[in-house]
C-alpha positions in Angstrom: 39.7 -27.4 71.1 41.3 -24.1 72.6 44.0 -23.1 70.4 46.0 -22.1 73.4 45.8 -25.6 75.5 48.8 -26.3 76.3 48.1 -29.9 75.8 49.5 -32.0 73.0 48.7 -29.7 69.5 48.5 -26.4 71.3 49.8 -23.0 70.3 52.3 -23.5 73.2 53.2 -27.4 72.7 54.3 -27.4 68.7 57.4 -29.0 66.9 60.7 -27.1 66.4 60.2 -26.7 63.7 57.3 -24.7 63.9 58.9 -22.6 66.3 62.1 -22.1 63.8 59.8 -21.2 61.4 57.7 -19.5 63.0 60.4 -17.0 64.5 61.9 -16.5 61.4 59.0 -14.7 60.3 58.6 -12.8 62.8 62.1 -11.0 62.0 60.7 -11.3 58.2 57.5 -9.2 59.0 59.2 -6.8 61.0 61.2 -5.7 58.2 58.1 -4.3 56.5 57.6 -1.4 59.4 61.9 -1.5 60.7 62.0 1.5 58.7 59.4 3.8 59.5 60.6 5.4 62.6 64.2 6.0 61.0 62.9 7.3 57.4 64.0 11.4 58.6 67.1 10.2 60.0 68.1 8.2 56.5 66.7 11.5 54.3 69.2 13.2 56.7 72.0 10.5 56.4 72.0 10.2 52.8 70.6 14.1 52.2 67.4 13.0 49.9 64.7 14.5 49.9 61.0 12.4 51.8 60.0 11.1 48.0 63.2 9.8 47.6 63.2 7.9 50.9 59.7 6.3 50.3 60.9 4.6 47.1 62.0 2.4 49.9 58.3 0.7 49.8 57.8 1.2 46.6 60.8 -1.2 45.2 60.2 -3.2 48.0 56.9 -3.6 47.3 56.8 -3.7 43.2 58.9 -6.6 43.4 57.4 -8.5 45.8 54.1 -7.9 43.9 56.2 -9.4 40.5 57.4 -12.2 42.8 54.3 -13.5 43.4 54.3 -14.8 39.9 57.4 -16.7 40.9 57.2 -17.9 44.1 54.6 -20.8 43.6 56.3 -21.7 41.0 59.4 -21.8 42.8 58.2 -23.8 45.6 56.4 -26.3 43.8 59.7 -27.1 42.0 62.2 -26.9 45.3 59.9 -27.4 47.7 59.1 -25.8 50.8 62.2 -25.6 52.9 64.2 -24.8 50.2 62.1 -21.5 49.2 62.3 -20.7 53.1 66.1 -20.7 52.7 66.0 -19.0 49.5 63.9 -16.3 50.8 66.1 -15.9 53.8 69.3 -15.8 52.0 68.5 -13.3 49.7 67.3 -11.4 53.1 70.3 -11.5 54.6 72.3 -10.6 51.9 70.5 -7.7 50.8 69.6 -6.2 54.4 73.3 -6.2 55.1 74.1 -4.5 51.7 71.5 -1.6 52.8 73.4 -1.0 56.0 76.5 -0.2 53.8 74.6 2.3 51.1 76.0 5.4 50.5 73.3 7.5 48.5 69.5 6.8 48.3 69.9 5.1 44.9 71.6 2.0 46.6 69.5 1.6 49.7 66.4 1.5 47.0 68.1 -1.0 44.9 68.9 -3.3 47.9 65.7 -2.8 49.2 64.0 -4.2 46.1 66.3 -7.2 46.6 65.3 -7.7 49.9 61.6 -7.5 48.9 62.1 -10.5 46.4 63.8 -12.8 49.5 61.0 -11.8 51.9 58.0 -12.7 49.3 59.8 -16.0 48.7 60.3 -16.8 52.5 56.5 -15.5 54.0 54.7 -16.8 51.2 55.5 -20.2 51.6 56.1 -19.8 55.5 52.2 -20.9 56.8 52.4 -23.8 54.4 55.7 -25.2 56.0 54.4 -24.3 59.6 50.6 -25.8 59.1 52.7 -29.2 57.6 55.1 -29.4 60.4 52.4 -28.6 63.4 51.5 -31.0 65.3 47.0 -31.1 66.4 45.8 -29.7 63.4 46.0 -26.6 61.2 44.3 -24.2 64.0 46.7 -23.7 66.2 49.1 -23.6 63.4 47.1 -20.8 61.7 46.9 -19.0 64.5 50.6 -19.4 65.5 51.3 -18.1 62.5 49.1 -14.8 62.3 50.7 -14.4 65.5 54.3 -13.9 64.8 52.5 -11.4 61.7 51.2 -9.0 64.2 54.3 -9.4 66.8 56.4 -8.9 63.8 54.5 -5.9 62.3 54.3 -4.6 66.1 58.1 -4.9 66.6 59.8 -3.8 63.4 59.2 -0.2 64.0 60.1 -0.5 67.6 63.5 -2.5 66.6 63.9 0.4 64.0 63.9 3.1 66.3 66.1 1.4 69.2 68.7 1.2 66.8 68.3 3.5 64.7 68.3 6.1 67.5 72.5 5.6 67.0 72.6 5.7 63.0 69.9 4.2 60.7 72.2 1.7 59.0 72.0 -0.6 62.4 68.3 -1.8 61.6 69.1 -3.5 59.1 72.3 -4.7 59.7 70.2 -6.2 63.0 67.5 -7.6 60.2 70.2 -9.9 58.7 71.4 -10.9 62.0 68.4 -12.2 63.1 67.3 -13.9 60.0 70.6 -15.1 59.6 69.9 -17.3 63.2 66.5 -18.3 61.7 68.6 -19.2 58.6 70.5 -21.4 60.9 67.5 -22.8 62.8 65.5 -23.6 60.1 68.5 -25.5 58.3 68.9 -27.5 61.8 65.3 -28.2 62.9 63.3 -28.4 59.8 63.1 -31.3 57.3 62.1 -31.2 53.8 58.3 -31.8 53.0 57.0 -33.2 50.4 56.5 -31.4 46.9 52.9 -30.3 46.0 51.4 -32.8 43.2 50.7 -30.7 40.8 53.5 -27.7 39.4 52.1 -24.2 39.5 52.8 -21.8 36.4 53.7 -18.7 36.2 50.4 -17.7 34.2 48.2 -19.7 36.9 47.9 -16.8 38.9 46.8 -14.2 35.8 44.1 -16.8 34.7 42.4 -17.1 38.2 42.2 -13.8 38.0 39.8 -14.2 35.0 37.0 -15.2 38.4 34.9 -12.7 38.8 34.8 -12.8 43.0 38.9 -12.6 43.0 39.1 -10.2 40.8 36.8 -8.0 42.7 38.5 -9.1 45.6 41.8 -8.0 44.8 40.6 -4.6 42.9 39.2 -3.6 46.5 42.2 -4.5 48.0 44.5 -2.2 45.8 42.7 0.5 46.9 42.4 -0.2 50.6 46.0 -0.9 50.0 47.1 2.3 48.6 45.1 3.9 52.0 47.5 1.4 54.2 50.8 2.5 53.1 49.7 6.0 53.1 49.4 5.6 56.7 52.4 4.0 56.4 55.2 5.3 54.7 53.9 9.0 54.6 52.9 9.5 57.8 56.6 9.2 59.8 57.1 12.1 57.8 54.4 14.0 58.9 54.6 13.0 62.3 58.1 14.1 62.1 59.4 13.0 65.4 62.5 10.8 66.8 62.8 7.8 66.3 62.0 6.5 69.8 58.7 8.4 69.8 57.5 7.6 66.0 58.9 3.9 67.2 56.6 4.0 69.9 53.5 5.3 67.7 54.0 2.3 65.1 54.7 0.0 68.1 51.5 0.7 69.7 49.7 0.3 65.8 50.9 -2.8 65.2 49.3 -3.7 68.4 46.3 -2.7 67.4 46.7 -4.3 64.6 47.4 -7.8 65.7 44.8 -8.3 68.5 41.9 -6.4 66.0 43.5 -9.1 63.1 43.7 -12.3 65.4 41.0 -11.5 68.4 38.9 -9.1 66.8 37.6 -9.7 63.0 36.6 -13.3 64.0 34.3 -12.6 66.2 33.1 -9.5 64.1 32.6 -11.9 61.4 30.3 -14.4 62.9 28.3 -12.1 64.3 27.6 -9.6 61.1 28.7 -11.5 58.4 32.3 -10.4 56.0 31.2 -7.7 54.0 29.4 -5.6 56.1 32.4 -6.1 58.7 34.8 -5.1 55.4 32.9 -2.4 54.3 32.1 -0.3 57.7 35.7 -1.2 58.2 37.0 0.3 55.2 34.3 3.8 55.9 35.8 4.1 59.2 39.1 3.9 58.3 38.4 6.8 55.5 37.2 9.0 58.3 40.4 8.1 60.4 42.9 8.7 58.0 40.8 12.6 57.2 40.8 13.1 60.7 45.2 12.2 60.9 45.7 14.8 57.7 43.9 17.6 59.1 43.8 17.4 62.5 46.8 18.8 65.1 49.7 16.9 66.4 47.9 15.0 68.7 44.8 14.1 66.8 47.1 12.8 64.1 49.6 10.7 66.7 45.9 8.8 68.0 44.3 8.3 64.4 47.5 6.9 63.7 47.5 4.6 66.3 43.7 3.8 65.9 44.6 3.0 62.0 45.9 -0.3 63.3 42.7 -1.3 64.3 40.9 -0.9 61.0 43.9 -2.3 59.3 43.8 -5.3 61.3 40.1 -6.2 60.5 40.5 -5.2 57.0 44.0 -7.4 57.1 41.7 -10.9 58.1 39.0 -10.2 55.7 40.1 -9.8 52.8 42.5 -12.8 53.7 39.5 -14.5 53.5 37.5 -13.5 50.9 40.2 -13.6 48.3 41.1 -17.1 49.4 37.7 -18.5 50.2 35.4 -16.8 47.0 37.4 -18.3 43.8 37.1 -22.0 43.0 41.1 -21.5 42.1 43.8 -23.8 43.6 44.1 -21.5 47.0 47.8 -21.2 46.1 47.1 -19.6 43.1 44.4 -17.8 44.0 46.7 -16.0 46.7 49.1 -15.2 43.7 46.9 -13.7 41.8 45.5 -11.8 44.5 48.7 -10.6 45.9 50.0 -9.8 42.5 47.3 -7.2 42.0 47.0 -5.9 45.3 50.6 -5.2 46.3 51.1 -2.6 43.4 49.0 0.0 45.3 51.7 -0.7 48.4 54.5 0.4 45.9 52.4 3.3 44.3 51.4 4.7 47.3 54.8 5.8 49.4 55.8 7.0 45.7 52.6 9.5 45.4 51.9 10.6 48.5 55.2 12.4 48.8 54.3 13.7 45.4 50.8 15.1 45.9 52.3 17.0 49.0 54.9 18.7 46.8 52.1 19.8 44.0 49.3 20.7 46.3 50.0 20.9 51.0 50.2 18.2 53.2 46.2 17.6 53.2 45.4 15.9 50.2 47.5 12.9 50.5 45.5 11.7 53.3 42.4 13.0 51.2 43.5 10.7 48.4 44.1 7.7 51.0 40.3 8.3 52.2 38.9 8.3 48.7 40.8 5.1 47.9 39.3 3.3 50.8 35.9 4.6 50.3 36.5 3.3 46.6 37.5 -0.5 48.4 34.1 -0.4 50.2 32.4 0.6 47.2 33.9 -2.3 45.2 32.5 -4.2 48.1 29.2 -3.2 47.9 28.5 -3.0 44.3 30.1 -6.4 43.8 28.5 -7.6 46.6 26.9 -10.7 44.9 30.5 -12.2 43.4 31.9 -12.0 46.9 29.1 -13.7 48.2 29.8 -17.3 46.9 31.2 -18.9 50.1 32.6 -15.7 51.6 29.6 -15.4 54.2 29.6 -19.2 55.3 33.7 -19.1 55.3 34.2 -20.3 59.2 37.1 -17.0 60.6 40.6 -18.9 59.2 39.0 -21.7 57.2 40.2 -19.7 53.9 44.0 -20.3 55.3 43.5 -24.1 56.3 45.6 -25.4 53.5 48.8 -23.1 54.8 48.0 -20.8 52.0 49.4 -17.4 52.9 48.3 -13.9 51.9 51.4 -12.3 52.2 52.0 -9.8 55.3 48.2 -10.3 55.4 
């Protein structure tokens, strides 16, 4: 069945519900990217200095790497709708609060904040929309991976429309709009029923102890630290206004949708996950050399073309990790995101650092090695990622509503 049939169980004919949900995390993912195109303009407005403003990933992304220890055993407790809420809440409480910051230190702090409600909320968001859809978990799935790339797509191009007048407006638009999908989710979606069995907050750690997930989620740390290179380093470099670096990260989440949702399925079938994984993660290395040496212009169209890579990468590893360990899926996307999601905090914290002891070179150096180091991981534990990963059908690893955070 097409996906897209407008018919009963289509993309286009689904529940409320869904659609409550569904929006809501579209607003969630764009906060990953809302501040890119604005990062100058808050160094400016709070005068600190481009390491300083990355520690905006990295507390954002430390704790959502500590939350997912939590948030399976949060929702398996409170169930679904109430983790959504949860997530939300803290959301819109914390993205208000970083509107109001007055030095660097409290716009990191509420960031962190907001990372905890935004692990809790897309974490358990394709599990609530794959239960509530109607015709199957396909169109769900799809629904879903859709409002990731609209909302990785849009964030930077939300960031730099309001941001153009003063950078606190993002993210006092962030709370707004999740505080409507607070609203619509409280109206139009029920509670579903709790999962049988309770998930620990060791689970995760053990399934780590498989030797396919663990390989897994070591090459993902490194392609990892290469993504958030790209993109919490790069605004800087780029140094432009917000409406043109909006535009650049706009056009990359593009990229980055249609290469995740369109794309790496097809790739898949036809040569198999790893070799799609590893030629992905080479070409990428070669991009990202190509954006730290080259001029202006080379480095505004590897930037872009980064989004392509990142997208295939994005839906592979989404797969592997969830479709190679005989773990509860759950708890196999725990641990997975638990490992992986460090090298999103470490990176915009280094990079700014390697450019102050050596030029502005060798950070995107360092971001090729580490995704040269992914594919190697790939390669050389080729035969642990094997079990299942090559016979996984594109999306099957996701059927359950398991979600790999932000992909």
């Amino acid at each position: 069945m097409d996906p897209f049939d407008a018919g009963a169980g289509g993309i286009l004919r689904q529940p409320k519900a869904v659609w409550a949900t569904a929006g809501a995390s579209v607003v969630a993912f764009m906060g990953i990217g809302l501040v890119d195109p604005i990062l100058p303009s808050i160094a400016k407005g709070l005068d600190a200095s481009a390491g300083q403003v990355s520690l905006l990933f990295t507390s954002y992304f430390l704790i959502t790497a500590l939350a997912m220890l939590v948030t399976g055993f949060v929702s398996s407790r409170i169930g679904g709708r109430k983790t959504l809420l949860l997530g939300l809440a803290f959301v819109v409480v914390f993205a208000g609060l970083a509107g109001t910051s007055d030095t660097v230190g409290q716009l990191v702090g509420y960031r962190a904040g907001w990372g905890l409600g935004n692990a809790l909320f897309v974490s358990t968001a394709l599990a609530v929309i794959v239960g509530a859809a109607a015709g199957g978990s396909a169109a769900a799935i799809l629904l879903y991976e859709s409002a990731l790339g609209l909302g990785m797509a849009c964030g930077p191009l939300l960031g730099a429309l309001l941001g153009d007048a003063s950078w606190r407006y993002p993210f006092f638009g962030t709370a707004f709009l999740l505080a409507i999908g607070f609203l619509c989710i409280t109206v139009f979606l029920k509670e579903q029923p709790k999962p049988a069995r309770k998930t620990s907050l060791l689970d995760p750690i053990k399934a780590l102890g498989h030797g396919g997930l663990a390989s897994a989620a070591i090459s993902a740390f490194f392609y990892n630290y290469t993504f958030f290179t790209v993109l919490a380093f790069t605004p800087f470099v780029l140094n432009m206004t917000p409406y043109k670096s909006g535009a650049v990260f706009f056009a990359w989440g593009l990229l980055l949708a249609v290469f995740s949702v369109l794309v790496a399925p097809r790739m898949q079938r036809r040569f198999g996950s790893l070799k799609v994984l590893g030629g992905s993660l080479v070409l990428l290395a070669a991009d990202v050399l190509v954006l730290g040496y080259g001029n202006h212009t080379a480095a505004i169209v590897c930037t872009i073309l980064s989004g392509a890579f990142i997208g295939v990468n994005n839906t592979v590893y989404t797969e592997l990790a969830l479709g190679v360990s005989d773990a509860p899926r759950p708890v196999a996307s725990a641990g997975y995101n638990f490992v992986r999601w460090f090298a999103a905090a470490a990176a915009p914290y280094f990079a700014p650092k390697i450019e102050e002891w050596t030029d502005v070179h060798i950070p995107f150096v360092v971001a090729a090695a580490t995704a040269v180091l992914g594919a190697v991981v790939v390669v050389v534990r080729r035969r642990a990622l094997t079990l299942e990963a090559e016979e996984l059908e594109p999306r099957h690893a996701t059927e359950d509503g398991v979600a790999v955070f932000a992909n």
